[in-house]
N, C-alpha and C positions, 0 to 999 in steps of 0.2 A: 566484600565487593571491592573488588581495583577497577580503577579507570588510567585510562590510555589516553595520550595527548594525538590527537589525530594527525600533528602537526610533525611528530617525528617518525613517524610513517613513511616519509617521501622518501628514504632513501633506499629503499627498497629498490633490487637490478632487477629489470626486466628488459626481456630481448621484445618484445611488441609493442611499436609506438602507440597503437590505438590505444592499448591498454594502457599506458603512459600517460595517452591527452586526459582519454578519462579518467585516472585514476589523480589527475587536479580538478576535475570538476565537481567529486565527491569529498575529497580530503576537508576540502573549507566547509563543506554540510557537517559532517558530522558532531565537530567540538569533542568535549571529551566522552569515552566512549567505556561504556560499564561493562566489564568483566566479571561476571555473577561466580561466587566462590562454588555453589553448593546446584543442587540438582531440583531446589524449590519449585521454581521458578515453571520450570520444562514438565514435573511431575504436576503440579496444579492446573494448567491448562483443558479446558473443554471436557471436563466429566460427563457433561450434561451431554453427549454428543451418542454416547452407550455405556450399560452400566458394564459389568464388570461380566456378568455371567453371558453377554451378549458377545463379547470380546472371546470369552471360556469357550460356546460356541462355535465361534469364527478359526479359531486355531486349532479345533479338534478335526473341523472341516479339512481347512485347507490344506491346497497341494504345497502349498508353498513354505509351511514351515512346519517343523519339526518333532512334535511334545517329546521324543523316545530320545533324542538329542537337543531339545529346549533352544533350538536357535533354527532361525529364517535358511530357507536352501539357497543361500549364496557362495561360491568359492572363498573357500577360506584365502588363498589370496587372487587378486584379479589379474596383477602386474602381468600375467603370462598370456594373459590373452589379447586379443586383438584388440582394436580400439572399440569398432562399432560393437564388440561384442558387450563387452562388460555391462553394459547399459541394459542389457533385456533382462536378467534377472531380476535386477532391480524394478524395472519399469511392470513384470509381471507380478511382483508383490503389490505396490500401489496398486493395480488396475484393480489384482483382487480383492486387496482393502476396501474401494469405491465399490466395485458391483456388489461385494455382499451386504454392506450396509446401506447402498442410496440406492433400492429398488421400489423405492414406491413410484406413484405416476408421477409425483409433484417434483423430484429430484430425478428419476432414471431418466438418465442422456443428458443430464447439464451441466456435468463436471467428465473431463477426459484424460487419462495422464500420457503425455505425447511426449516421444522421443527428439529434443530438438538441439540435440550436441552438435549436431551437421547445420542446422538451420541458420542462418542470419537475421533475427531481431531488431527490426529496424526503432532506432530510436527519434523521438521527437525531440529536436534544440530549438533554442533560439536564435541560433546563427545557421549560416547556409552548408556548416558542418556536419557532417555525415556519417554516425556512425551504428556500429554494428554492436550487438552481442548474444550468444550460444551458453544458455544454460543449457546443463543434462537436458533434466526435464521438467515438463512444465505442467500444472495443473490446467486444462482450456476447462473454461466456463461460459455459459450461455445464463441471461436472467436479464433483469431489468436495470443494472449496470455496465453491462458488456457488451460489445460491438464484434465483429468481425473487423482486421487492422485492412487502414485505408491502405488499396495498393495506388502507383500511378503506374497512368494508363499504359506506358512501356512493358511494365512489370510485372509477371505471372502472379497472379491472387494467390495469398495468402491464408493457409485454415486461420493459422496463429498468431498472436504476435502481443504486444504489451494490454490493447485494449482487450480481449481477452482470455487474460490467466488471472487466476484467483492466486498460485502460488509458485516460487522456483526453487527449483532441488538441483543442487552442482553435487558430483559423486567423485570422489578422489583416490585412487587406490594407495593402497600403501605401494612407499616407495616411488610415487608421484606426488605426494602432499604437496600443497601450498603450505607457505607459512603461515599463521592465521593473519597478519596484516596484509597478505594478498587474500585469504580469504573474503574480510571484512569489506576490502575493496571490492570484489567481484560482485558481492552479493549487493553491496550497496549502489552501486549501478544498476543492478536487475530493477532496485526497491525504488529508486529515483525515477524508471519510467514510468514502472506500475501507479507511482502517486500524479507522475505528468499526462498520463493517458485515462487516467480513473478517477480525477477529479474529487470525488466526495470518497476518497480512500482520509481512513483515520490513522492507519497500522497498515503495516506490510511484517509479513513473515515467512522469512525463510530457512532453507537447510542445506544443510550440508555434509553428504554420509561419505563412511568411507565401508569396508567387510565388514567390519563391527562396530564402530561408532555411526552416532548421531550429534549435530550441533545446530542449536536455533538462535536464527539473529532477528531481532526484534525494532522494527523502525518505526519512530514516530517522529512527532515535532519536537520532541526534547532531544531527538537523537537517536545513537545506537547502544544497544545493550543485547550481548551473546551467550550462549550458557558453556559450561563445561562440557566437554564430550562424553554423550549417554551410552553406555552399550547398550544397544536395542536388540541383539539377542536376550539378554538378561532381562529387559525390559520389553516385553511386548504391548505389554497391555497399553504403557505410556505410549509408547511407537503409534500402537493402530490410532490412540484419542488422538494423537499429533497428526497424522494424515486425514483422521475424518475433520479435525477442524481446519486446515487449509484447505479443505475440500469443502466446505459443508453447503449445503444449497441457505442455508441462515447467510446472507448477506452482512449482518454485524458481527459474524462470527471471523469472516474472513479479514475483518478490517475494514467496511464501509459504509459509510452514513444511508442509511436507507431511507432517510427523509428524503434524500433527490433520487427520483426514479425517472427511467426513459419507457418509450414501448419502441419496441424495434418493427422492422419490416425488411425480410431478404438479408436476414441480422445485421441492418445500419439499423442506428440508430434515428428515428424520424419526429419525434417530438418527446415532453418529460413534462414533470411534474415537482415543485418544492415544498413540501411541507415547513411548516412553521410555529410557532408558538403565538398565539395574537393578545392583545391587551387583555381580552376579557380571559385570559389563560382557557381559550379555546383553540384548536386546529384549526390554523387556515390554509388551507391547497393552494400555490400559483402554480399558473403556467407557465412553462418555460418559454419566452421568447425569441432563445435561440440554443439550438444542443450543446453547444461550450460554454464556459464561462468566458465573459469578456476581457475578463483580468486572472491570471495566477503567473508566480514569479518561478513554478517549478523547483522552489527549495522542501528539501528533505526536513530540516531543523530551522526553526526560526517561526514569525508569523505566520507565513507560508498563508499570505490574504490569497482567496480566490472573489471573485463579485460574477455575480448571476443579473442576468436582464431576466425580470419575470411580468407577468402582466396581473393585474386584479382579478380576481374571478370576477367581485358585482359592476365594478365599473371598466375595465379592462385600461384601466392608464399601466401604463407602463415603470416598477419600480425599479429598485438595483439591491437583492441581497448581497450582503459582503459578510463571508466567513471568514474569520481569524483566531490564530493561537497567541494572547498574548501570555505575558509571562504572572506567573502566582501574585508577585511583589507588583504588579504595577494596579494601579486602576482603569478597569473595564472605558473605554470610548462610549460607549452608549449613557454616560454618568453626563458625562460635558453636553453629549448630543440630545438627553433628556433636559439642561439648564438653557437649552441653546430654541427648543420648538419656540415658533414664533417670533423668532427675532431676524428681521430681514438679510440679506443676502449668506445665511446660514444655510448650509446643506441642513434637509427636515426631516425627521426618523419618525418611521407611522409606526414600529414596533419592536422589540428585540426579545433576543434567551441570550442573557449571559453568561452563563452557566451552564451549557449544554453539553461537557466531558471536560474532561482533562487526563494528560497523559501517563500520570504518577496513576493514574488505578485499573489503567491498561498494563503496568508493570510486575504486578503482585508483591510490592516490597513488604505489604503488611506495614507493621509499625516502624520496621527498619530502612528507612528514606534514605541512601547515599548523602551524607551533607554539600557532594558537589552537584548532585542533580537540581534540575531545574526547571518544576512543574509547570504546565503553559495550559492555562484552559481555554477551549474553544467559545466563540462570542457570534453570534448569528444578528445581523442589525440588517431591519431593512427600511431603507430610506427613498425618498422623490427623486425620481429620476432628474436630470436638469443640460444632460447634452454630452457629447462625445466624447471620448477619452482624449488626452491631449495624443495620444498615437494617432489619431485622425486630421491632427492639423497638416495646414498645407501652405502655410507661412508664419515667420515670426509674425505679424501683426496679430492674428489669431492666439498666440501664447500670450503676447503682451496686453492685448484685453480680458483674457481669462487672469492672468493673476491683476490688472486694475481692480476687479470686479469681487475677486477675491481679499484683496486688501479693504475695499470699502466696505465688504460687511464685514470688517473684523469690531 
């Protein structure tokens, strides 16, 4: 395994300032970034998703690729064709991958592969900055995760857009490649909104094919890590497991904590649900108190804290889950916050799971750990609510009684 300083990345030319601003917004996410030697990695991925003679099936079927020539019906090369063209080959292999395998009632229609190379993808910042971005294509998903993307009201609705894709696919002809550090960036953009729009995202996984390869980048909070380039004519079988699991109606397969659920209506989201682990290691249900989180910093790498307003089921007070990725090496917050119940002007924790993942077994290194990687496991603490975020103050006076108040119960 090699790793890549993200940091020497930036000198990369590009004639698109967008792609420019963004490509500083991501560069500082990522840290160092794993370059997986071998094709472990990509081959191990989502067996469980069909076995093998189910796959044997699907390719004796289909129109779309080849057994008497053992490779997918795409032009051997693309460069000749038009823009919009090159993309429906492609886009007719995925579709038929989804309809032959997700036809039962409980999957058929909630996964779609949508052409969106022309499209504009609006993304959510935290400044009044505005930008765009046009993967190929995109997986659209409907579930108990997904929204339809808010439009305003100027702006013609939207089928698609970050709040629901389960996954994004860039295709690059030969003779048009990126270099992979534009790859990395492109992809790591798509992955930064999918985590800012999707909230209780664990993992983002993407691809990127060209005629005959395949390559998958893998985003968590430790970072990014991409595989070598797979021929996926030679490899089918790996190919189809790889699009049914960015596809799969299994919500933890795509990457998403399925303890926080919504139900949608007119596919917005209208009210949710947070599972939890409680003292007596029983399930406790809250309710969501409001469809976002109060708090997230929208980083890729790092803590990446979100906090949830939920209310009690028996008594309905109102608490504050806060999800976070700290690091292997440090000690859990819920140790302090457990020495700390009881003692006045302390923030007071009614439960936690400490231990609820971690990134390193999202990765499949097996025994073979990068020595620069940097396992971060996720911490779910839920605590008494106690008043408004300081983003709601409406004067220094109001700061400077919050942290009095905070000093006195040190």
């Amino acid at each position: 395994m090699r790793t890549r300083s993200s940091e020497k990345r930036d000198k990369t030319v590009s004639l698109d300032p967008k792609f420019d601003e963004q490509r500083q917004l991501v560069l500082s996410e990522l840290g160092g970034v794993i370059s997986l030697d071998n094709d472990t990695f990509i081959r191990s991925l989502y067996h469980s998703t069909a076995p093998e003679s189910a796959i044997d099936t699907f390719l004796k079927k289909s129109r779309f690729y080849s057994l008497t020539q053992r490779r997918w019906k795409l032009p051997r090369s693309c460069a000749k064709l038009l823009n919009d063209d090159f993309h429906i080959p492609f886009l007719n292999i995925f579709s038929s991958i989804l309809k032959h395998f997700w036809r039962d009632s409980a999957a058929q229609g909630t996964r779609e592969v949508v052409d969106t190379h022309a499209t504009d993808l609006r993304h959510r910042e935290a400044t009044s900055v505005i930008h765009h971005s046009r993967p190929s294509l995109v997986i659209k998903a409907e579930g108990p995760s997904f929204q339809r993307p808010y439009t305003l009201s100027e702006d013609k609705q939207q089928k698609v857009g970050y709040s629901n894709i389960a996954a994004c696919i860039d295709i690059q002809v030969n003779g048009n490649e990126l270099p992979i550090s534009d790859q990395l960036v492109r992809v790591a953009i798509y992955a930064r909104q999918l985590f800012i729009h999707q909230p209780n995202r664990r993992f983002v996984r993407t691809l990127v094919l060209s005629e005959q390869h395949v390559r998958l980048f893998h985003f968590d909070r430790s970072g990014l890590q991409y595989t070598q380039l797979l021929n996926f004519h030679e490899n089918p079988h790996t190919f189809v497991r790889i699009v049914l699991g960015l596809s799969s109606p299994e919500e933890s397969d795509i990457g998403l904590d399925d303890s926080v659920q919504w139900t949608t209506l007119d596919g917005r989201k209208i009210s949710g649900t947070l599972r939890t682990r409680g003292g007596n290691n029983e399930d406790i249900t809250y309710r969501l108190a409001a469809i976002q989180p109060f708090f997230s910093n929208g980083n890729i790498r790092g803590r990446s804290t979100i906090c949830w307003s939920v209310r009690d089921p028996t008594t309905d007070e109102e608490l504050v889950v806060k999800d976070s990725w700290r690091s292997e090496e440090r000690l859990s917050e819920h140790i302090y916050l457990h020495d700390a119940v009881g003692v006045p002007g302390v923030v007071q924790m009614v439960n936690c799971e400490p231990d609820r993942c971690d990134t390193k077994s999202m990765r499949g290194f097996g025994d073979a750990v990068p020595a620069n990687f940097r396992n971060r496991i996720e911490t779910r603490i839920v605590m008494k609510a106690y008043g408004k975020s300081v983003k709601k103050y409406t004067s220094a006076k109001q700061l400077i009684c919050a942290l009095r108040d905070a000093i006195a119960g040190m």
